[in-house]
C-alpha positions, -999 to +999 in steps of 0.1 A: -095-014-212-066-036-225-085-051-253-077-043-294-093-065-323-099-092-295-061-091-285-048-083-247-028-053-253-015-033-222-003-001-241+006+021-274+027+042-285+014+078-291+041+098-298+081+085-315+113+090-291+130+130-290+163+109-288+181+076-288+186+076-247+146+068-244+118+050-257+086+068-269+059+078-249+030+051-244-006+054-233-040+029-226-052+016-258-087+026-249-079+061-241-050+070-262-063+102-278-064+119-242-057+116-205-085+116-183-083+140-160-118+147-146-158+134-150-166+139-186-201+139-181-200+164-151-167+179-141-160+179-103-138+206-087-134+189-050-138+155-031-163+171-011-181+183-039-180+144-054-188+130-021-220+150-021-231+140-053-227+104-046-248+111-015-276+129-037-278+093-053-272+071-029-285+087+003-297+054+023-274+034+009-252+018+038-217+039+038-193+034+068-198+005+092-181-003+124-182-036+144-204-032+178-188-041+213-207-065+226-219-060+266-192-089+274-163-076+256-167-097+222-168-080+193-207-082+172-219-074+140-212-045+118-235-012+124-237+009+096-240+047+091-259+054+054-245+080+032-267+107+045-257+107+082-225+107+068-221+137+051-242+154+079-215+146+102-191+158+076-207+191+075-208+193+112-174+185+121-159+206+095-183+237+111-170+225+141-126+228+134-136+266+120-160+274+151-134+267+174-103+281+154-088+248+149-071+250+116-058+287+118-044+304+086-003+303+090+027+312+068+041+289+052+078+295+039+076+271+010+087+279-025+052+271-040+028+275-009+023+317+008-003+303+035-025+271+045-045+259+074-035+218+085-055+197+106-031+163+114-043+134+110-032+108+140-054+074+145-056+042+129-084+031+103-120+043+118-150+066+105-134+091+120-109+094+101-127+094+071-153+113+083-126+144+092-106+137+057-137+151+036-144+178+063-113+189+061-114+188+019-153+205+027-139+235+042-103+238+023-084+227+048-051+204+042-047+175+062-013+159+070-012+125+077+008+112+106+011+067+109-003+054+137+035+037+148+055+063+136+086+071+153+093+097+174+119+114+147+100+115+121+068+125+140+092+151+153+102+166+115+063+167+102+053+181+131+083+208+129+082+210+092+043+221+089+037+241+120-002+224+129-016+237+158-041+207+160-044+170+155-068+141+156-057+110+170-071+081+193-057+076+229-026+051+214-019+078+192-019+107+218+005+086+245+032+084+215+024+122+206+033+129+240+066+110+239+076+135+207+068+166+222+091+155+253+121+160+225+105+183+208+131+220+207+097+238+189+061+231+199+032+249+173+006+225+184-018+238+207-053+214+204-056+174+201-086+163+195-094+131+206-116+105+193-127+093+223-159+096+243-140+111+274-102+121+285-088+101+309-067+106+336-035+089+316-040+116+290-047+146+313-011+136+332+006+131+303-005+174+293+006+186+322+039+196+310+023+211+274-010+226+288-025+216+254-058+220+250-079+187+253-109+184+231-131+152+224-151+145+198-182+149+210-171+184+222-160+188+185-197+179+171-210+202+199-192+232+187-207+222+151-243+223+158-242+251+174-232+268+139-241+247+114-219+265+082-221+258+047-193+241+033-162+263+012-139+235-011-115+245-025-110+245-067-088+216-088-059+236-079-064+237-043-042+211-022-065+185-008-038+171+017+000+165+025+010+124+020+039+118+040+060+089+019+078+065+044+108+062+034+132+035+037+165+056+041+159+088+055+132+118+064+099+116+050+084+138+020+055+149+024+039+149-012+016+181-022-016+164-034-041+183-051-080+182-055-068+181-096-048+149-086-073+134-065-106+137-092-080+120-123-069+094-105-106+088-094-126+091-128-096+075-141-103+042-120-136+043-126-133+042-166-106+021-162-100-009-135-130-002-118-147-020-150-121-045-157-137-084-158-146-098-127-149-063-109-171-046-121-172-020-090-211-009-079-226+008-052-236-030-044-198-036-034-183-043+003-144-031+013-126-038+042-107-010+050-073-024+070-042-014+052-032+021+064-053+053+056-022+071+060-009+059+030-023+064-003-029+030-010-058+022+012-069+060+011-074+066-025-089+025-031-117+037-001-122+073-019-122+056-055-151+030-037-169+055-020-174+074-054-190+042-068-220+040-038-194+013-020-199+007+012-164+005+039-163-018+069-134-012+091-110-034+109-114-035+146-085-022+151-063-058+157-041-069+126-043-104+144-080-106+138-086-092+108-100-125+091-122-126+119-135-089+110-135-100+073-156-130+080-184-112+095-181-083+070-179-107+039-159-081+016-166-083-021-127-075-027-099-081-013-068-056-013-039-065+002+003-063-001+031-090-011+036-096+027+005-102+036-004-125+011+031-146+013+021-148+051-013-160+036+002-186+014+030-199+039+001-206+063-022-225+043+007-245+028+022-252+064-012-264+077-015-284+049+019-304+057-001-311+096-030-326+074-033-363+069-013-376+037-049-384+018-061-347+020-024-334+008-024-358-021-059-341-031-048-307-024-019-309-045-038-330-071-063-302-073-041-273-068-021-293-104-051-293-124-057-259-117-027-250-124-025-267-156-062-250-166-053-217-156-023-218-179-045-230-207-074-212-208-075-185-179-100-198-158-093-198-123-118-221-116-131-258-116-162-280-109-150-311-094-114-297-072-134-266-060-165-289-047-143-308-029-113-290-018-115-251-025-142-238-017-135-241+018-104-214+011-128-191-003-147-190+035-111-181+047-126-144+029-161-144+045-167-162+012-181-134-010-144-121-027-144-122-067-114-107-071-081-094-053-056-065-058-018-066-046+001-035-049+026-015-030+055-042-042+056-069-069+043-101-053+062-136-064+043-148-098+044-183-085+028-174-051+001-154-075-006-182-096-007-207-065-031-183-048-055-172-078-061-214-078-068-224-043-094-190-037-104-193-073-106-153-081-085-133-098-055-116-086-047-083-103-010-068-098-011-029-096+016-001-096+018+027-081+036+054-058+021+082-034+037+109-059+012+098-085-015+097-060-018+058-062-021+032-091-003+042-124-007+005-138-023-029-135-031-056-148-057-073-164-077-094-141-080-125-168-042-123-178-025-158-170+003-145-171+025-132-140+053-111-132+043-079-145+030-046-136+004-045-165-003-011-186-014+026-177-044+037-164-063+066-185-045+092-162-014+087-168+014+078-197+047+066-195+084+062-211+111+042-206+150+056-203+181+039-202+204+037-173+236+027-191+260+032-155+232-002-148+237-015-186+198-013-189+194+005-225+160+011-244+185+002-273+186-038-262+161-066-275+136-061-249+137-022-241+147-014-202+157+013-181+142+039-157+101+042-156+090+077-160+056+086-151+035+117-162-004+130-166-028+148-144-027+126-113+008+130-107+017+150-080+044+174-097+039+204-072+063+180-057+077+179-020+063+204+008+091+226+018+122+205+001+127+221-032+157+201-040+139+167-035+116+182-056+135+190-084+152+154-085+124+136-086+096+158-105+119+166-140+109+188-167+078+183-187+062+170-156+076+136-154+086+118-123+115+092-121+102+066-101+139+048-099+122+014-110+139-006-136+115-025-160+119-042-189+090-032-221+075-068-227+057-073-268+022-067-256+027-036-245+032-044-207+066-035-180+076-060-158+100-044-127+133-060-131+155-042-105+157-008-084+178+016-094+190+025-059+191-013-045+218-027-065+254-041-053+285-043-075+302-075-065+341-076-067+342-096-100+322-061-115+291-080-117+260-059-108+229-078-085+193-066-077+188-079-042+153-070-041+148-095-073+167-121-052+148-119-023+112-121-043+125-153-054+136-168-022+104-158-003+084-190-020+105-209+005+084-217+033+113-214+055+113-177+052+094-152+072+116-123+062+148-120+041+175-095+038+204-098+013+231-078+010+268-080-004+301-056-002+321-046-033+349-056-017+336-096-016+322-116-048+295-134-033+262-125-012+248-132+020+218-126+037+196-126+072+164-142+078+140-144+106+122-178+095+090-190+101+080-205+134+053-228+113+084-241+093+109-241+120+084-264+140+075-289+112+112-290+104+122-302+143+092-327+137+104-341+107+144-342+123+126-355+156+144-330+172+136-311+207+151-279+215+143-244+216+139-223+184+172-202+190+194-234+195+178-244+163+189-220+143+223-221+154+221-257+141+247-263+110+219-286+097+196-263+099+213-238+082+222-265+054+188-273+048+172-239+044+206-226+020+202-259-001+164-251-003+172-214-015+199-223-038+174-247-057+147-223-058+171-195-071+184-219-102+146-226-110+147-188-110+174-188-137+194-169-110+236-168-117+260-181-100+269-147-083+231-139-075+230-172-051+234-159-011+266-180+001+257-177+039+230-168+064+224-154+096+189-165+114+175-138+138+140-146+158+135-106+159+112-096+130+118-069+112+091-042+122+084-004+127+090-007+159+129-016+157+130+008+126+137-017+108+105-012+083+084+011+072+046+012+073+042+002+042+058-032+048+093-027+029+131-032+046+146-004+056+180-016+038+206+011+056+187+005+089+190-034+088+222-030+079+235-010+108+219-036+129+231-066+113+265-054+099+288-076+128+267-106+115+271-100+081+310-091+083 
């Protein structure tokens, strides 16, 4: 896909600049005469209408599995449903929301919608979800996605903004549902169904003020059977479903995504990453579906598998466990997000320390050599260190991964390199936003180098344009400025019922801004340099990118979480971090030190230690003088959804952490 005369090249130009303010427009080497934008072979109009072609051919093929409860509690293998029952239940579910009025036509007053039935979308990862995803796409009905730990404000606003009268959730989902109709001024909803095999009495109390009414699933399948109907999709330019973004400031936007968005970005992965080395995607494939469904991450990765004859494990439903589930499931690939995998790499590098001396000596001998043979001929593996030290990591994975996928943010290129090493697969870097209905770019699994985002996929082409109130010009050495997206996955029907959003962020000639900052590297690849929304001007007029900053500082092991921020008013920077226990413990055993963690990090020494730390990783960084934090402020607290101070998709909410930290960083 990134491969001309033999040479790794992530893009080319197809078409010069229209002015000086913007670099030309650039597309994949290997498709660069068109953007794909359906199945050559055999155009598809609908997800349903893929899903039951890849049923036709792969009817007994294993399709969604969940893990089995156990008569004592524990948790036992995987039972799977094939690709045949699965669509049956598809059909039957979706009979099931029209035979019981579920999704009622409304009138919708948006500037580019007249009328639209919803079905919310409530519950954290299960068939369920899936299964009612494609029914709804089977029958043209839009779903809305709600998070499973959204807050009660912006529940509130979706639920306001699209008028649903029904949603699916699980009983965790429901209690919080509840909790947002108690402050809700306008209620349209009038059904929840509830994935669960009965109602109990917590959820009947909880209705008695809204006299909703209460359906289960099996009811649901019930009303199906009794009328089995034949499925009506929609066409390309039907909406498939509405994707509310997280936001880290304010409201969430719920992004228009069509069944034309939805089939590009699919047959685009499957021409392009889905074949890159060391992937190779079949129907032989396992996932491990654990990142949220509501975002478009997980969602479009399952429906891009699912096309291929893949077959999806879920998680059982505990974050804290999810290596146990992935153990038992034995994924073939593993998909995961910057914080995940610098928790990943902070634990195996604090157990090491715990280890005796001998084994550390090896590990880091090993982990060297790898290193060293990684940078010189792109192999990520080795006979003798693997034998005897790192094949062991690999079992971490249940053992069968050949390759993983970080996306969602840029993840530190020498946690990448460290990692690709000790599990010996490796790690592609992708790009991508829920306006262009996932990944836009990535990287080629082989590349040894880091720190970029890669090139397009066959979907989509791009342009860089210069941000001079940043001083990032497509004019200097190294073109830089804003990334603009465009080509048939992107989204550009734009927000649901915000037509100013809309028109700020989808521009003319269907672009999108995405507001990243990149720099255009020689082989045709961007590396992300800097927001352009996340930037402080210091009192000296010097400009920083704080999210830059704190990507470096996270290969300290000290960190958990870091937030920096700085005033205009001041000429330096500061920052808060919640630190990790492992750390904090192995520091008070090294100091020989007893007290509690929060006397700890009151501790000047402490404090010492950790700054000295950060300011010698930030000058290996080739950070300035003004980019180095001056001061920190150590909470315990993580930041999480719950305290609002992060969204689901595991970034800072920067004003939020602010307002909550503001008399500690003043």
């Amino acid at each position: 896909m990134f491969t001309i005369n033999n040479q790794r090249v992530y893009s080319i130009k197809v078409q010069e600049p229209e002015n000086e303010n913007e670099t030309g427009i650039y597309r994949n080497p290997t498709f660069k005469d068109k953007l794909i934008d359906n199945f050559e072979d055999e155009p598809i109009n609908s997800l349903w209408e893929l899903f039951d072609k890849t049923t036709n051919k792969f009817k007994k093929h294993d399709c969604l599995g969940t893990r089995v409860k156990l008569p004592n509690g524990k948790l036992g293998p995987y039972k799977w449903k094939s690709y045949e029952e699965v669509r049956e239940l598809i059909i039957t579910i979706g009979s099931g929301l029209i035979n019981i009025d579920a999704c009622p036509l409304i009138d919708v007053d948006d500037y580019g919608i007249t009328s639209c039935r919803f079905l919310g979308l409530y519950l954290s990862n299960c068939e369920e979800w899936n299964i009612s995803d494609i029914a709804c796409n089977a029958f043209n009905i839009i779903n809305v996605t709600l998070y499973d730990s959204l807050g009660s404000e912006s529940s509130n606003f979706i639920l306001n903004q699209t008028e649903m009268q029904t949603i699916l959730c699980n009983k965790t989902c429901a209690v919080s549902l509840f909790n947002t109709l108690n402050a809700c001024d306008d209620i349209y909803l009038k059904k929840i169904i509830l994935v669960e095999s009965e109602i109990d009495e917590e959820i009947k109390k909880l209705n008695e003020t809204h006299e909703l009414e209460l359906i289960t699933w099996n009811d649901l399948l019930e009303a199906g059977k009794k009328n089995i109907l034949e499925p009506t999709p929609g066409t390309l330019d039907d909406i498939y479903s509405i994707c509310y973004t997280s936001g880290t400031t304010s409201y969430p936007k719920g992004v228009i995504m069509k069944n034309g968005n939805c089939i590009a970005q699919i047959a685009s992965s499957h021409l392009g990453p889905c074949k890159l080395p060391a992937l190779n995607m079949n129907e032989h494939d396992t996932h491990i579906s654990y990142l949220p469904l509501a975002h478009i991450y997980e969602r479009i990765m399952l429906l891009i598998f699912q096309a291929l004859g893949t077959r999806v494990g879920y998680y059982s439903g505990n974050i804290q466990k999810v290596l146990e589930d992935i153990q038992e499931l034995k994924p073939t690939l593993f998909i995961s997000v910057p914080r995940l995998y610098n928790r990943l790499h902070e634990r195996i590098f604090s157990s090491l320390k715990k280890k005796p001396t001998v084994l550390q000596m090896l590990f880091n001998k090993g982990l060297d050599q790898k290193l060293k043979k990684m940078k010189s001929y792109e192999v990520f593996t080795h006979f003798l260190w693997d034998r005897l030290i790192f094949n062991k990591a690999k079992k971490v994975l249940g053992g069968n991964i050949r390759a993983m996928l970080n996306s969602s943010a840029p993840l530190d290129g020498e946690i990448t390199k460290k990692l690709k090493c000790i599990f010996s697969v490796p790690i592609a870097d992708g790009y991508g936003m829920t306006e262009t209905l996932g990944p836009s770019f990535v990287t080629d699994t082989f590349d040894k180098n880091v720190g970029h985002i890669g090139g397009p996929l066959p979907c989509v082409e791009f342009k860089i344009v210069s941000v001079p109130e940043m001083n990032y010009l497509v004019t200097d050495e190294q073109p830089r400025g804003e990334l603009y997206i465009r080509g048939p996955a992107v989204c550009t029907s734009g927000y649901f019922k915000l037509e100013k959003e809309t028109s700020e962020a989808f521009l003319e000639g269907g672009w999108i801004a995405t507001g990243d900052i990149v720099t255009f590297n020689k082989n045709g690849s961007t590396s992300i340099i800097d927001r352009k929304k996340n930037i402080y001007k210091l009192a000296q007029g010097e400009y920083v990118a704080v999210e830059k900053i704190e990507s470096y500082y996270r290969q300290s092991l000290h960190i958990n979480q870091i937030f920096v921020y700085g005033y205009s008013h001041e000429s330096f920077l500061v920052s808060v971090i919640c630190p990790s226990v492992d750390a904090l413990n192995q520091w008070m055993k090294e100091k020989k030190i007893k007290k509690t963690h929060e006397e700890i990090i009151q501790m000047d020494q402490y404090k010492k230690d950790v700054l000295d730390e950060l300011i010698n990783i930030g000058k290996k960084c080739g950070l300035h003088g003004f980019e180095q934090i001056k001061d920190i402020y150590f909470t315990l607290e993580e930041f999480t959804i719950q305290n609002n101070l992060m969204t689901p998709t595991a970034k800072i909410k920067r004003h939020e952490a602010f307002k909550k930290f503001k008399v500690n960083i003043d």
